[in-house]
N, C-alpha and C positions, 0 to 999 in steps of 0.2 A: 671553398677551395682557395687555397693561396701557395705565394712563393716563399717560403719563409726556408731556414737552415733544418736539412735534414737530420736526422736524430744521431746517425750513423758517419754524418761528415757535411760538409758544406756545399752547395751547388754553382754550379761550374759557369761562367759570366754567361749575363742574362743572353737567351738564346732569341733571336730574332724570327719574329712569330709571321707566318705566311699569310698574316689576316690582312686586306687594307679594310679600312673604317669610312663611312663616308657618312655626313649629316651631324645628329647629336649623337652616335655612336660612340662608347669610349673604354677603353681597358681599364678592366678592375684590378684583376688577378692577371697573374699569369696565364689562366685557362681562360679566365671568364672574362663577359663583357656584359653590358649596358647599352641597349639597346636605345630605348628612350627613360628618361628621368619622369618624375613623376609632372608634367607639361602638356599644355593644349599644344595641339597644332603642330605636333613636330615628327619626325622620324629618323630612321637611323638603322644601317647595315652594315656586316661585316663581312666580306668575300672571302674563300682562298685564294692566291691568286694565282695558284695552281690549277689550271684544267682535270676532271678526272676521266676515265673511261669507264664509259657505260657498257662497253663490254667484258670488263670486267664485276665483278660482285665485292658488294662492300655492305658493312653493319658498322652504320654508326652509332655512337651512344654519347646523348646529350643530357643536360641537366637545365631544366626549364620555370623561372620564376616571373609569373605572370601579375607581380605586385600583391598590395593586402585590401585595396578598394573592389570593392562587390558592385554591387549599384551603380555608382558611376564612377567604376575602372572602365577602361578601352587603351585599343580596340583589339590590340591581341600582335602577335608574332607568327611570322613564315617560315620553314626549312624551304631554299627554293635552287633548283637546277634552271640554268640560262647560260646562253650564246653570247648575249650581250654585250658582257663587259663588266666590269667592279664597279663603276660611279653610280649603280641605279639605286631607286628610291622613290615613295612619295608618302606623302602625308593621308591620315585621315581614312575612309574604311577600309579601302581596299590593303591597308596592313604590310606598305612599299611592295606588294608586288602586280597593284594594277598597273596593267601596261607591259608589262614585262611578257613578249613573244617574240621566241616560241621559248616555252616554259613548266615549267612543273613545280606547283606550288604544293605542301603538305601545311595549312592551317588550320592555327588555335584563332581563334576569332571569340573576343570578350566581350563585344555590343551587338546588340540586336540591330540590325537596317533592317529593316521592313521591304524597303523597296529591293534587295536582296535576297528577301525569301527566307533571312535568317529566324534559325529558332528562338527560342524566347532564352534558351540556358547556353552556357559556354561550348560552343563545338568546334571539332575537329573535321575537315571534310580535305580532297585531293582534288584539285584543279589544277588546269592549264592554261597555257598563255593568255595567263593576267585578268583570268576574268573571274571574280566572286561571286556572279549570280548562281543559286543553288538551283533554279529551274533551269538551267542554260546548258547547253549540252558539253561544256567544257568543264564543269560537276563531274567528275570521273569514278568518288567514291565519297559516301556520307551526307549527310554530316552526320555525326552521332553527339553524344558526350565527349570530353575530352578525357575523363575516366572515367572507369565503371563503378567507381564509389558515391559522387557525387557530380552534380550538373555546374557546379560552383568551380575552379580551378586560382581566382584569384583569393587565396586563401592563406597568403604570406611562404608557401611551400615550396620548395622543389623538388623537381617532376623529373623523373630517370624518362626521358624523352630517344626512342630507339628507331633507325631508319634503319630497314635491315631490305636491300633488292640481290635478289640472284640474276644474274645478267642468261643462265642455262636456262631457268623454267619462264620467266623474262615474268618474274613476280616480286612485286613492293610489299613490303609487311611494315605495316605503324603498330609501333606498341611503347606505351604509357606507364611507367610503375609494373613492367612488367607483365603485363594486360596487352594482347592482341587489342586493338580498336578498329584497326583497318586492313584491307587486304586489296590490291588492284594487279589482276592480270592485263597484262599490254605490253604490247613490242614500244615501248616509249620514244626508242633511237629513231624506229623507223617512223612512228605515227605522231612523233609531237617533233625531233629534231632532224627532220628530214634526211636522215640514218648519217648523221656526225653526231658520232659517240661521244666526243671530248667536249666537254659542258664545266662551266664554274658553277659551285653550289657556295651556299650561307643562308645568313641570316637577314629578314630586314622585319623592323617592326612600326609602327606608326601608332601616332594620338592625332583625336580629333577634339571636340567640344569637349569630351571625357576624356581623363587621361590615367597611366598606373604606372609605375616603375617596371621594366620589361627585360629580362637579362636570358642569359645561355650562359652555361660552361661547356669545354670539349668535357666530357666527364669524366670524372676521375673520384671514383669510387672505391675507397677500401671495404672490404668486406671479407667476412670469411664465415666456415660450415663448419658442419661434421658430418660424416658420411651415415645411412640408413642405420647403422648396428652399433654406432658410438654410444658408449655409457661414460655420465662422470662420474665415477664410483671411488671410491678411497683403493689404491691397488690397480688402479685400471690401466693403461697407458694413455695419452688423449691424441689424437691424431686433427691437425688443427686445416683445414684446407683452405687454399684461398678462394675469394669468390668475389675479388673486387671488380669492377664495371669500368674501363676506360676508354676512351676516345681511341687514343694513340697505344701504343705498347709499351706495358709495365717494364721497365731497367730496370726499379730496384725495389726492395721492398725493404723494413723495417718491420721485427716482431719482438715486441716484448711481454711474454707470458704471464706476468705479475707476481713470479716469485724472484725476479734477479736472472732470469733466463732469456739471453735475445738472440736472434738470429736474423736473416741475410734471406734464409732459403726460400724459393717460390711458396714451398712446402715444408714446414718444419719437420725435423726428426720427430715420432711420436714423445710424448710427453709424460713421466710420469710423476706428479705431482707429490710431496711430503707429507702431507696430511692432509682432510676434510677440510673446508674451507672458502673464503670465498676471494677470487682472483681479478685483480681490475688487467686482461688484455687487452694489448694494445696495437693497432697494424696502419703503418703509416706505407705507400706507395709513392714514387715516380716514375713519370711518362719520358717516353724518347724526345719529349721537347725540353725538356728538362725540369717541368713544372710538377711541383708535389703536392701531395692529399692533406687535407686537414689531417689529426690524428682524430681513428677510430677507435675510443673506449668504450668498453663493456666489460661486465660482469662474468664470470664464468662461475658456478658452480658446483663444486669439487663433494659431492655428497657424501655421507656416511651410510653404512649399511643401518637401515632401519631396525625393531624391533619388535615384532610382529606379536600382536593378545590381543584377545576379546575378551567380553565377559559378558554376561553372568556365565556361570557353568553350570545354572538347573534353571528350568523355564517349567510355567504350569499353563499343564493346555483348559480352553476357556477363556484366554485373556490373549492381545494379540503376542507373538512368539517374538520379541524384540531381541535385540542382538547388537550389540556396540563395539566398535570397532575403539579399540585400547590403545594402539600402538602407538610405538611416538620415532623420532629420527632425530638427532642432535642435530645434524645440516644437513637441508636440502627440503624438500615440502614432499610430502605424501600426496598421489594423485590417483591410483589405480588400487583397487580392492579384487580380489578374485575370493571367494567363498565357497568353497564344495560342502554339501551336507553329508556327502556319502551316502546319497541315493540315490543316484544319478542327476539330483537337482544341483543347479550353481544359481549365485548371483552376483554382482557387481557394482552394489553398490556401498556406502562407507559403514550405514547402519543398518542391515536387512532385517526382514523381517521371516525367522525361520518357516518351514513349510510343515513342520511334523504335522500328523494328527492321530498320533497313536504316543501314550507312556513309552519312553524307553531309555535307552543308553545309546548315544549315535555318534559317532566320532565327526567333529567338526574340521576343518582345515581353513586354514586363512594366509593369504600372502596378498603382502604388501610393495607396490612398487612404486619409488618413489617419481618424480619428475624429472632426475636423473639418472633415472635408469635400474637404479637400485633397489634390490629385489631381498625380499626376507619372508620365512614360511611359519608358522605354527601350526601343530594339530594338536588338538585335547577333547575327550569326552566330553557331552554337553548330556545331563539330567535332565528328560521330560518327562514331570509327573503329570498324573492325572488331576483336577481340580475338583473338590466337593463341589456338591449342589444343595442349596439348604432352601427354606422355608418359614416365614415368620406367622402364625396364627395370632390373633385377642378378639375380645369382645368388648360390645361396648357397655359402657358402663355411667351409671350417677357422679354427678360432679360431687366430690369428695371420697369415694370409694376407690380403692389401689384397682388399676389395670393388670389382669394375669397374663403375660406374656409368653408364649412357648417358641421355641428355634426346635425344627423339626431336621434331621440330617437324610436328605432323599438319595442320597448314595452309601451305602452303610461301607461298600468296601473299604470309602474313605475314611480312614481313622482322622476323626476333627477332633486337636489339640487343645484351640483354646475357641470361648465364646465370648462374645462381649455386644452389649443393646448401646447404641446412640441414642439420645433423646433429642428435642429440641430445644432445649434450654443448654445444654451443650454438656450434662447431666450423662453419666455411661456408669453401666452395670454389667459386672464380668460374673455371668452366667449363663447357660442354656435355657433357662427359663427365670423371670425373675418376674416382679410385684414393682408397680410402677403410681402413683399418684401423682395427676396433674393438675395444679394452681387453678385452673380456667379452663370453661366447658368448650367446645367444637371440636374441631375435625383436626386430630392428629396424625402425624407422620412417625412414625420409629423404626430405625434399620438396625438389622442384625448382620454382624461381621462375625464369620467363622473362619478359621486359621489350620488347616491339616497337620499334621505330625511333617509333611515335606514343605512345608512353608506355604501351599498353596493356599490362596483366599478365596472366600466367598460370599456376597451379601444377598439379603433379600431386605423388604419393606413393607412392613405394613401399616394400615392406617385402623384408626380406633375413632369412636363419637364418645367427645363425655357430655353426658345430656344436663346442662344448666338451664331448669326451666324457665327461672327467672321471670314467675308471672305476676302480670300489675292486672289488678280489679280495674282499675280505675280513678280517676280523684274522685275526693266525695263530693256532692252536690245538691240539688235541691232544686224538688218540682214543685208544681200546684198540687194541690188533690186530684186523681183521675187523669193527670196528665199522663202520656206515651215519655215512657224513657227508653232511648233506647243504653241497654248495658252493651260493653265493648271488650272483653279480657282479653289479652294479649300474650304468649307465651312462645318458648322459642320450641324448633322442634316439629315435626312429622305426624301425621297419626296420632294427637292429642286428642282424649277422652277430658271432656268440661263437666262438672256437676255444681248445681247453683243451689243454695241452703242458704234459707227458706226457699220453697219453690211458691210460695204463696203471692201470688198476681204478676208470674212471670209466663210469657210465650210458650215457650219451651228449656227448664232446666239444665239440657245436657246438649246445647252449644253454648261456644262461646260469646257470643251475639244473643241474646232473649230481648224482649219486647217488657219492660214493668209498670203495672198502674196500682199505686199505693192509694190507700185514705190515710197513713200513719207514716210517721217517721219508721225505717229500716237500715239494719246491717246485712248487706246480703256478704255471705263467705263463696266464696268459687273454689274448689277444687280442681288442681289437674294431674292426670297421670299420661307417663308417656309407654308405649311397645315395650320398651325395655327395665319397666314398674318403677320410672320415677317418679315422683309425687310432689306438687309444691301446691301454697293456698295462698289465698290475699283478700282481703275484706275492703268493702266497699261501704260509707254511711251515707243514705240518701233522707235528706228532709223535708216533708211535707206540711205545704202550707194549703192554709185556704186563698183560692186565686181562679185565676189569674188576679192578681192584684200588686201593687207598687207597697210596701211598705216600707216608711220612712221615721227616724227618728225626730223628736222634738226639740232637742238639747244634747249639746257633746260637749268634750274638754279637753281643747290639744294640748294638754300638758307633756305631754311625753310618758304616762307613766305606765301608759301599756292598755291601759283603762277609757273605753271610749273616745279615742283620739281621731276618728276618723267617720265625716258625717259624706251617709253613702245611701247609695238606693239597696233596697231587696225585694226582688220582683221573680216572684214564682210564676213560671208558666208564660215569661216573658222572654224569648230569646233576642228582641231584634228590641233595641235601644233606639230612639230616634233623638232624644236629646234628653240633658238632667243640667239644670242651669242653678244658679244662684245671686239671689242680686240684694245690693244695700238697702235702707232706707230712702235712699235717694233715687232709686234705682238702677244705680251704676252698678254693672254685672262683674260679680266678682269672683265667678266660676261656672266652669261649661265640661262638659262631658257628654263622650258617642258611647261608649260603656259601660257595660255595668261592673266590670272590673276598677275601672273609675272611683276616684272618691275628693273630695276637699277636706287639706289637712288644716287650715284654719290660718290660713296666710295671705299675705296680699300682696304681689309682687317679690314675693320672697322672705316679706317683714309678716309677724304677726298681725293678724286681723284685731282689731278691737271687739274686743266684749260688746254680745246687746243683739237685738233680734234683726234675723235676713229671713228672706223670700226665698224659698226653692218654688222649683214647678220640673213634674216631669211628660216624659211621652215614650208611648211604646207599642210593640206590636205584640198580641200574644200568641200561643201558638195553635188558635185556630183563625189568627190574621185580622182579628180586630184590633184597632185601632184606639186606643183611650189615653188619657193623662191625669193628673192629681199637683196639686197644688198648695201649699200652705207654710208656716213660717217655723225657723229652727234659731233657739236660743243656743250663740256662744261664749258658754261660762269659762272664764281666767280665774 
């Protein structure tokens, strides 16, 4: 709020304000005042110094800034009625109005006192003669919040702060931002000022330990409406009403509509605007003290009639019935959808989702009304077919042999347009039935998309095995004579039939697992077939020695040339290696092995060994758990 030159002319020599000030009190504005600065320890009031009567009824309307400090802001400001006098005041909790009897105090109280009884958050409560205690029976009403938005008020804002008492029903109303917060029924004249009606009322506010900036203005608020039925539509006329908030009585007003259009009146003449658009209004007020309003700017929105379409216009039942709202508005926002199906269904929102469930033809309607009021309608036919139902069959089949794929149409009244297979290779064939070969055996996925003559779709999925049996015999290897082998074949696949050729000193031929005890060298072949007559084989060469025994060479030659390079143990009937050593003439050990996969390539340290005779010795367990070793020398020929 301030004094500054009104839009419409200039203001009339400053008019001398009925406030006295007492303490750190000090005039900002014209209206407003400063209660206390942001300061420990101080306070500060502002009286009328005019008496009023309480038998009379008065609503005042103030403007209330309780600083930007949260935590440690205090302690808060009074509206307060008293007999006293205009010099009162004090510092610190009681918010200049302890002490003050006989009295009527309405506080914002910003610190918690404990010894007080205060709440933990910002409240509002009505006492008398000066006394703050909230258990004390001079507590007349509250304390509550001091809004009903939040329990915080020191939040840099101001507060439309409204004393409204009828002196007939002998009832006080506090209200906040508009917001009832308090209410107290009582004869006040008679029960707090011992029925002398003529009382001075103000302001007083205090800091203690904590402190916050603390102000009031008489209020002086510009504002304005529009009435229930007002549309801003392009053509419409706008009827503009005030609705500004002030202390004292509005003398003059200032409206500038933001097209070049101003006016004077409480009330403008309606309004009717040139074109869609958007209007910066403006409404500027002064009070019978002579003091005037900031200027109030906003927006006005001058809308355009919208252009109301949806779409699609044929939907297929089986999938959900979607429906999209098209419309558009050059100015102004779209806010309201109304939707009739014409079946006695409606709905209301931007993009519904239709309710049909039967084929047909249904006439849609659609209106659109904007946030301005601005109303626009469509109706059009909406197409709902019927949607196929299809079916995808295969069998399975051998890896390398084509998949027969069939799309079956389980609604025949659907005439289905087109057909097309997905694979997963990302592979697609446009048919109703097609022939498919896939890379690599297991368990496949392939969906069938079919398409109606009305654009409806429909998929199904089926899954296929391509059987890769991909069977290993085994590695080949080598027993003693009469030693248990067990065979192991491995294949992929379900319900596999094994057959083993030769069957000669095998367990049982026709699993995969048999038991063999040779006297001779053998190639066993295995056969497998799976359920669906795949067929795969793998051979296995197993060598039989006489043994258990170590057999060991007498000479090698690590040349490199492919030819005897590698001096090693061979020990049939030997699974469990306990050691296979080698050592110099000297007998420094120049090879060790736990393995029989083990060998010495003829190196020392990484450098070739020298030519000339070494020591082996082996040990070993065989495989009826005896225990034995062999020992003897092997020439390294260079």
């Amino acid at each position: 709020m301030s004094c500054i030159l009104f839009l419409y002319g200039s203001v009339p020599a400053q008019l001398q304000q009925p406030y006295i000030l007492n303490g750190a009190a000090t005039q900002r504005t014209c209206n407003c005042y400063v209660l206390t600065e942001d300061v420990r320890n101080t306070s500060g009031t502002v009286w009328n110094k005019n008496k009023i009567d309480l038998t009379q009824s008065f609503n005042y309307v103030f403007d209330v800034n309780l600083g930007c400090k949260d935590g440690n802001g205090a302690d808060g400001i009074g509206f307060i009625l008293q007999t006293q006098g205009t010099n009162l005041g004090a510092t610190g909790q009681g918010l200049g109005f302890d002490g003050i009897s006989p009295s009527l105090g309405i506080l914002i109280d910003t610190w918690q006192n404990r010894d007080e009884n205060d709440p933990p958050w910002d409240h509002l409560a009505i006492q008398m003669n000066g006394e703050s205690d909230h258990q004390q029976p001079q507590n007349l009403a509250g304390p509550v919040t001091v809004t009903a938005a939040s329990e915080n008020i020191e939040d840099c804002n101001w507060h439309l702060f409204r004393i409204k008492w009828d002196a007939t029903a002998k009832t006080l109303e506090v209200s906040v931002d508009g917001e009832v917060r308090l209410t107290l029924q009582k004869d006040i004249v008679q029960d707090i000022f011992g029925n002398d009606p003529l009382v001075y009322w103000g302001f007083a506010g205090s800091t203690g330990g904590s402190s916050n900036v603390q102000q009031f203005c008489a209020a002086l608020r510009p504002a304005y409406a529009f009435d229930g039925g007002q549309i801003l539509c392009d053509g419409t006329p706008v009827k503009f009403l005030d609705n500004s908030s002030s202390f004292g009585v509005i003398t003059r007003r200032h409206w500038d509509l933001g097209d070049g259009t101003i006016s004077s009146d409480a009330q403008p003449a309606p309004h009717l605007y040139a074109a869609p658009g958007l209007y910066d209004v403006k409404l500027v007020i002064e009070d019978n003290s002579g003091c005037i309003s900031d200027t109030l700017k906003s927006t006005v929105t001058i809308g355009s009639y919208p252009v109301a379409d949806f779409k699609p216009e044929q939907l297929c039942l089986g999938e959900p019935l979607q429906m999209k709202d098209a419309s558009a508005v050059s100015v102004g926002t779209l806010q309201t959808w109304r939707w009739n199906w014409g079946n006695g269904q409606t709905a209301a929102v931007q993009h519904p989702v239709a309710p049909y469930t039967a084929p047909g033809s249904y006439n849609v309607e659609l209106e659109v009304v904007s946030k301005e009021g601005c109303a626009s309608k469509v109706s059009k036919p909406l197409q709902v077919f019927a949607s196929p139902d299809v079916s995808a069959t295969a069998r399975n089949v051998c890896i390398g042999e084509a998949v027969e794929f069939k799309g079956i149409n389980e609604t025949p009244a659907v005439n289905i347009a087109q057909w097309y297979w997905a694979f997963e290779a990302g592979d697609t064939l446009r048919s109703q039935n097609v022939s498919y070969t896939y890379s690599a055996g297991g368990k496949h996925t392939a969906r069938l998309h079919a398409v109606s003559s009305d654009g409806c779709a429909a998929t199904a999925d089926t899954s296929v095995a391509v059987i890769d049996l991909q069977l290993f015999a085994g590695r080949d290897t080598m027993v003693a004579k009469g030693q248990p082998l067990q065979l192991n074949a491995k294949a992929n696949g379900e319900g596999l039939h094994y057959s083993w050729q030769p069957a000669t000193g095998l367990t049982n031929p026709n699993i995969a697992d048999p038991v063999a005890r040779l006297e001779k060298d053998q190639v066993f072949r295995v056969t497998v077939s799976s359920p669906e007559g795949c067929r795969d084989e793998d051979d296995i060469a197993v060598k039989a020695y006489t043994g258990p025994e170590f057999y060991v060479p007498t000479a090698f030659t690590p040349n490199n040339d492919g030819l005897n390079d590698r001096f090693r143990v061979v020990a049939p009937g030997v699974p469990q290696l306990d050691f296979f050593r080698v050592w110099d003439r000297w007998g420094r050990e120049i090879f060790s092995a736990r393995s029989l996969e083990q060998y010495w390539d003829g190196t020392l340290n990484g450098r070739p060994a020298a030519a000339g005779t070494y020591v082996w010795m082996v040990q070993g367990v065989d495989y009826e758990g005896r225990r034995f070793s062999h020992q003897g020398t092997v020439t390294l020929i260079r």
